[in-house]
C-alpha positions in Angstrom: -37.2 42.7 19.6 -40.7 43.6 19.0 -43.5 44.5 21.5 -46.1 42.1 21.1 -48.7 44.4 19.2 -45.9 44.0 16.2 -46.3 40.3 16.1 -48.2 39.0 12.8 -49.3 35.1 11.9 -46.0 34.2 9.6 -46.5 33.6 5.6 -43.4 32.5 3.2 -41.5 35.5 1.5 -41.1 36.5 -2.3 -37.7 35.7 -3.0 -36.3 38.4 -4.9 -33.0 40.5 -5.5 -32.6 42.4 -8.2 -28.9 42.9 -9.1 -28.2 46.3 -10.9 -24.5 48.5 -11.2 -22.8 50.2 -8.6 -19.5 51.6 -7.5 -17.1 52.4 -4.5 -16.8 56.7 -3.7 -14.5 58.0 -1.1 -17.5 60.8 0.1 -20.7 60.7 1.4 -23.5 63.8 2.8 -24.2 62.2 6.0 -22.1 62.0 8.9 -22.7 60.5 12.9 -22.5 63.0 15.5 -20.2 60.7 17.5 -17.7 59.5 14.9 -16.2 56.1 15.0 -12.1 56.1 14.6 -10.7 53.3 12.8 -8.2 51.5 13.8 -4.9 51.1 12.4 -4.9 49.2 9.1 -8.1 50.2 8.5 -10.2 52.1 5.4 -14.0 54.2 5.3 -15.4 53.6 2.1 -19.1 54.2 0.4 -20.5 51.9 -2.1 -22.7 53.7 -4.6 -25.9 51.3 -4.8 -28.3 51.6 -7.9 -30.2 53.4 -5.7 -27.9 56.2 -5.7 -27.7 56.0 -1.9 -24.1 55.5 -0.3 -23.5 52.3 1.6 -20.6 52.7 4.0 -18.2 50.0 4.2 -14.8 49.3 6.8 -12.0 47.4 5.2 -9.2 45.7 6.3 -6.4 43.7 4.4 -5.6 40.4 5.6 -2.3 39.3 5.7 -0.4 37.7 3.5 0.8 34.5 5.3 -2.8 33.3 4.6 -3.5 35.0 1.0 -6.0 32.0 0.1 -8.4 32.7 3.0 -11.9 33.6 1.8 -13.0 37.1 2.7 -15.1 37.4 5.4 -18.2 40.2 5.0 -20.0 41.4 8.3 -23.2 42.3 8.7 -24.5 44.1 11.9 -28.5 43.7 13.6 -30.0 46.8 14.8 -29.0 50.1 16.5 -25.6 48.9 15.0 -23.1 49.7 12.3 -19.7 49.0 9.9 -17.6 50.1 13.5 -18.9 47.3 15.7 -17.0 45.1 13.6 -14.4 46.7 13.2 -13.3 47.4 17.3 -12.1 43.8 17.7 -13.7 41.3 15.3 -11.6 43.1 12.2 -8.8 43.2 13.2 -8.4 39.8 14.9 -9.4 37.8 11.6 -7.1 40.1 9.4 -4.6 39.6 11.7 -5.2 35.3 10.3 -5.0 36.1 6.7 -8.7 37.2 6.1 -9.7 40.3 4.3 -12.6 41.9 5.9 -15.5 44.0 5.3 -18.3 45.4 7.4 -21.0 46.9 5.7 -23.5 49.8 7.2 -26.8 49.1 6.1 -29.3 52.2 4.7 -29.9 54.5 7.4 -27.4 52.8 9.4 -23.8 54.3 10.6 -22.5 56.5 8.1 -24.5 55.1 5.3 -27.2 57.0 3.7 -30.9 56.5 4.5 -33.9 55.6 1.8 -36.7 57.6 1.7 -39.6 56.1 4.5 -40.0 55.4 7.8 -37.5 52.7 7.7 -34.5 51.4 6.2 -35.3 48.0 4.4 -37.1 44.8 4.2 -35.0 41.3 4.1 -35.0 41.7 0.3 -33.9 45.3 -0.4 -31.2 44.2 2.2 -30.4 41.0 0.8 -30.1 42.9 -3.0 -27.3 46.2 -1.5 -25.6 42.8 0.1 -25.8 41.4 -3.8 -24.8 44.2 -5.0 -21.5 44.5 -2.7 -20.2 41.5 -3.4 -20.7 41.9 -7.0 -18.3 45.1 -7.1 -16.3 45.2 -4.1 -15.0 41.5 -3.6 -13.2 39.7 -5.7 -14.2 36.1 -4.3 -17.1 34.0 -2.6 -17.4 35.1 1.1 -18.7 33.9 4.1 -20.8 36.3 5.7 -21.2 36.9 9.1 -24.6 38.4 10.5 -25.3 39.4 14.0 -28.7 39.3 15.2 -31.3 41.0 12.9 -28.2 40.9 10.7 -28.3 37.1 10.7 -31.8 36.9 9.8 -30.4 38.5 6.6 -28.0 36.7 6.6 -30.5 33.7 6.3 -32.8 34.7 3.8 -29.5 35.4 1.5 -28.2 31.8 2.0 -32.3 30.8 1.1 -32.0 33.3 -2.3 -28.7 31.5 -2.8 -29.8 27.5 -2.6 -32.9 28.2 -4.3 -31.3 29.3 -7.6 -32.8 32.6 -7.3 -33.2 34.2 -10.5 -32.2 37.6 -10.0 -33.1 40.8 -12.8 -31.0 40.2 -16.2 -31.0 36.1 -15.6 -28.3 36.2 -13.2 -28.6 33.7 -10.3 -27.8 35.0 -6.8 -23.9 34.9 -6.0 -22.5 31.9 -4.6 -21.5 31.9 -0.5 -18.1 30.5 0.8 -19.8 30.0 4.1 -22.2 31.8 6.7 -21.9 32.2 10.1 -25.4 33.2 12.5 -24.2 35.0 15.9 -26.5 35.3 18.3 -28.9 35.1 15.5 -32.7 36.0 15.4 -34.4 32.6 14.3 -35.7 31.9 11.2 -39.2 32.3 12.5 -38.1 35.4 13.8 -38.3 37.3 16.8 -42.1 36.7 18.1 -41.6 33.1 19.6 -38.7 34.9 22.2 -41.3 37.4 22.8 -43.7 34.7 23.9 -41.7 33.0 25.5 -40.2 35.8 27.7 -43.9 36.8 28.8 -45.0 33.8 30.1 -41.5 32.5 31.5 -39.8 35.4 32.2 -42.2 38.6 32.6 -40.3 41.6 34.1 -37.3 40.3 31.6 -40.4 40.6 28.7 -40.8 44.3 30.0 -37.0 45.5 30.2 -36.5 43.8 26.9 -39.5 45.8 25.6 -38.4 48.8 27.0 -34.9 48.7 26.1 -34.9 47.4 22.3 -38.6 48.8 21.2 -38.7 51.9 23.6 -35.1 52.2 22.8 -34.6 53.1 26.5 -30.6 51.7 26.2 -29.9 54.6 24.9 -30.7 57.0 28.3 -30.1 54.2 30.6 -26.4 53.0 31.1 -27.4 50.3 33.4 -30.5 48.9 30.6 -28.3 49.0 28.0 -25.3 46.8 30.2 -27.8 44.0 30.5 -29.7 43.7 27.2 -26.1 44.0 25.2 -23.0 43.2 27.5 -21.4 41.0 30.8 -22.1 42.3 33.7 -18.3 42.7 34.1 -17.8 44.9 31.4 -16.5 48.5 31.9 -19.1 51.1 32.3 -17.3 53.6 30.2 -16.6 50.8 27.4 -20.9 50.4 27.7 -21.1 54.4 27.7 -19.1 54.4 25.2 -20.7 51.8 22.8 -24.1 53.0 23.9 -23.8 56.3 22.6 -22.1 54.7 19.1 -25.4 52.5 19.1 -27.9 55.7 19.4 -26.4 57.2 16.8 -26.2 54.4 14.4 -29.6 53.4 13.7 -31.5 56.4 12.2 -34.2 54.4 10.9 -35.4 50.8 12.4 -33.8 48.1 10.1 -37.1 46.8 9.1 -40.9 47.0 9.9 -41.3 44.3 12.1 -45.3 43.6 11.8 -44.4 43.2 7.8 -41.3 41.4 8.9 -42.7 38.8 11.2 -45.5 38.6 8.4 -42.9 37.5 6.0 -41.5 34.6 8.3 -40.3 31.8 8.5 -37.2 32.5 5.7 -37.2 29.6 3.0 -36.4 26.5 4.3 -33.1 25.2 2.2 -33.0 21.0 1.9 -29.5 19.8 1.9 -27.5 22.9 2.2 -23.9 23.0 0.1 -23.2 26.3 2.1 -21.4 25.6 5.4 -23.0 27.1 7.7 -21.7 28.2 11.5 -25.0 28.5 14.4 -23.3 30.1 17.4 -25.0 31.9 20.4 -24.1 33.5 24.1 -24.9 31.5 27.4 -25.9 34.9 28.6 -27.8 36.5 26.0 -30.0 38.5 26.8 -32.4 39.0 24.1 -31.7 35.5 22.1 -32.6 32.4 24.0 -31.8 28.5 23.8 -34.4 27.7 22.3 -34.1 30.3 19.8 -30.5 29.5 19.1 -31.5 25.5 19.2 -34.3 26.6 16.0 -32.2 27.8 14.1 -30.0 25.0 14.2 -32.2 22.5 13.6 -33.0 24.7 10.2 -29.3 24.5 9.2 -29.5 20.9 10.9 -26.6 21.4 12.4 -25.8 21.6 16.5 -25.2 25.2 17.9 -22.1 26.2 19.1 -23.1 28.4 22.9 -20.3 30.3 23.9 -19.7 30.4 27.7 -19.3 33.9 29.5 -20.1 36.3 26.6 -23.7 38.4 26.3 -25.5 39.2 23.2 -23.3 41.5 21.8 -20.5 38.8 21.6 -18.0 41.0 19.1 -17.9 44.0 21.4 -18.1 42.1 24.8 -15.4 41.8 27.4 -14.7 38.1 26.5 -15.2 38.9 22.5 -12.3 36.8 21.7 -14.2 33.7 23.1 -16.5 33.8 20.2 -13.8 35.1 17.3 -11.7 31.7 18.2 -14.8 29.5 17.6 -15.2 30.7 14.4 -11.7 31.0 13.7 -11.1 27.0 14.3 -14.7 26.4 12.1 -13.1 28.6 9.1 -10.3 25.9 9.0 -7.0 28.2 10.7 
C-alpha cells in the first residue's frame, strides 16, 4: 500500500503487450539468500523473456484422474514470489487434476531484475505474463493473482476483452478463467489508504509502516498482523517473513505512475469467468475494496471467514483453496 504522498488523480491506461519469442532454461545468475525448497513433485524453471532476463517459474503436474482440467497460472503481489504458491496452494490443486504454475515476476524470487529502480508497470507485466503462456502452456488458463498480483491480473483480463492488438497482429491470448484474491481494486490502492486515515488512523500508520517502510521485515509481530491470523505460528511468520524480504528486490511497480494509470479498463459483458474472493480479516484489503471490484466484474464477492490477507500461506489456507476449488467445477 502506498503512503499517501504516492497517491496521483487516476487517468485510463494505454493498453499494450507486445508479444515477442522466448524459451524455458534450467540456469539463472541470481539466487535468494534464503532459498525456498520445493516440495515433492515439484520443478524450478526460468523462462527466457525477449528481454533476455530469466523469469522463474514452479511447476507441478496435475494428476491424471482429471487430465481435462485447465491449468491454473499464479501470480504473487508484492514482497512475494513463485514459492508462496507453491507451500500449499500447488500442491492442493495438483493434487485435483490441475497443472500449476507460479511465476516470479522481474526482480522478484529467483527471477532476474530489469535495469531501474523498479521491476515493471501493469503492461511490461501483463506482456512476460503473455509471453509465458505463449511458450510454456499448452492451453487457456485461469490465472490466479494475489493482491498487487490481481491488479495484473485485471488489466490482463481488460487487454484480453478488448481485442488488444498486440506487436505482429496477434490479439492477446484467450483466459479460461481468473480468479482476484484478496485483490487490490481496480481503482487501486489509494481509496483503502483514504479510507484507513479517516476511519482507522493508527491502522493507516502500521499499514504505512509495515508495507511502504517495509518495517515487516524487522518486526515479527508487524508483519503477523498486516499478512497472517493471529493464531498462526510465530516460527511459520519468521519463517515466511524472511522468504518475503528476500523476495522483492525491487518494488513491483511505481506506485505514483501506477495509481496515475488507474482505474484498469472497464470490460462490458465479460466472457471470462471471473472468481472475486477476499479475507474477513484482511488486513490491508477492505470490504469495500473487495465489494469494488466486484461490482467491476459485476459479480458478488466471495469473503472467506477466518483467514488474513495472505490467504494461501495462512493457517486456515485451505478455506480459500476449497472456494475456488468448488468455482473451477471439481
Amino acid at each position: 500500500m502506498a503512503a499517501v504522498g504516492a497517491i496521483l488523480a487516476a487517468t485510463s491506461p494505454r493498453l499494450e503487450i507486445n508479444r515477442m519469442r522466448g524459451a524455458t532454461i534450467t540456469n539463472t545468475s541470481h539466487k535468494t539468500r534464503v532459498p525456498y525448497e520445493l516440495k515433492q513433485g515439484q520443478s524450478r524453471n526460468f523462462h527466457k523473456l525477449p528481454s533476455g532476463l530469466n523469469m522463474e517459474f514452479i511447476f507441478q503436474k496435475g494428476s491424471e484422474k482429471n487430465l481435462q482440467s485447465p491449468p491454473l497460472l499464479f501470480i504473487h503481489g508484492s514482497f512475494h514470489a513463485a514459492w508462496c504458491w507453491a507451500e500449499h496452494w500447488l500442491p492442493y490443486f495438483s493434487g485435483h487434476g490441475f497443472d500449476c504454475y507460479a511465476l516470479s515476476l522481474l526482480g522478484q524470487g529467483e527471477s532476474e531484475s530489469p535495469a531501474g529502480a523498479v521491476a515493471g508497470s501493469l503492461q511490461t507485466h501483463a506482456a512476460d505474463i503473455t509471453d509465458f503462456i505463449e511458450k510454456e502452456v499448452q492451453l487457456p488458463p485461469v490465472l490466479v493473482g494475489h493482491s498487487f498480483g490481481g491488479l495484473i491480473v485485471q488489466y490482463y483480463i481488460a487487454c484480453v476483452e478488448n481485442g488488444v492488438v498486440q506487436e505482429k497482429g496477434s490479439s492477446c491470448l484467450s483466459l479460461a478463467g481468473a480468479v482476484l484474491v484478496c485483490s487490490v481494486p481496480p481503482s487501486g490502492n489509494s481509496g483503502l489508504v483514504w479510507r484507513y486515515l479517516f476511519s482507522k488512523p493508527i491502522a493507516a500508520f502500521k499499514v504505512t509502516r509495515s508495507l511502504a517502510a517495509k518495517g515487516f521485515q524487522t518486526s515479527l509481530s508487524l508483519c503477523k498482523e498486516t499478512f497472517f491470523s493471529a493464531s498462526m505460528d510465530d516460527n511459520l511468520v519468521l519463517r515466511y517473513q524472511m522468504l518475503m524480504t528476500e523476495s522483492s528486490r525491487l518494488p513491483l511497480f511505481d506506485l505514483r505512475k501506477l495509481n496515475a494509470s488507474l482505474p484498469v479498463p472497464k470490460v462490458n459483458d465479460s466472457s471470462i469467468k471471473i472468481l472475486v474472493m477476499g479475507a474477513k480479516d484482511d488486513f490491508i484489503v477492505d470490504a469495500e475494496g473487495l465489494s469494488e471490484t466486484g461490482k467491476f466484474y459485476g459479480v458478488s464477492p466471495v469473503c472467506v471467514e477466518g483467514v488474513a490477507h495472505d490467504m494461501m500461506l495462512d493457517c486456515s489456507w485451505v478455506k480459500g483453496a476449497e472456494v475456488i476449488l468448488a468455482w473451477l467445477g471439481v
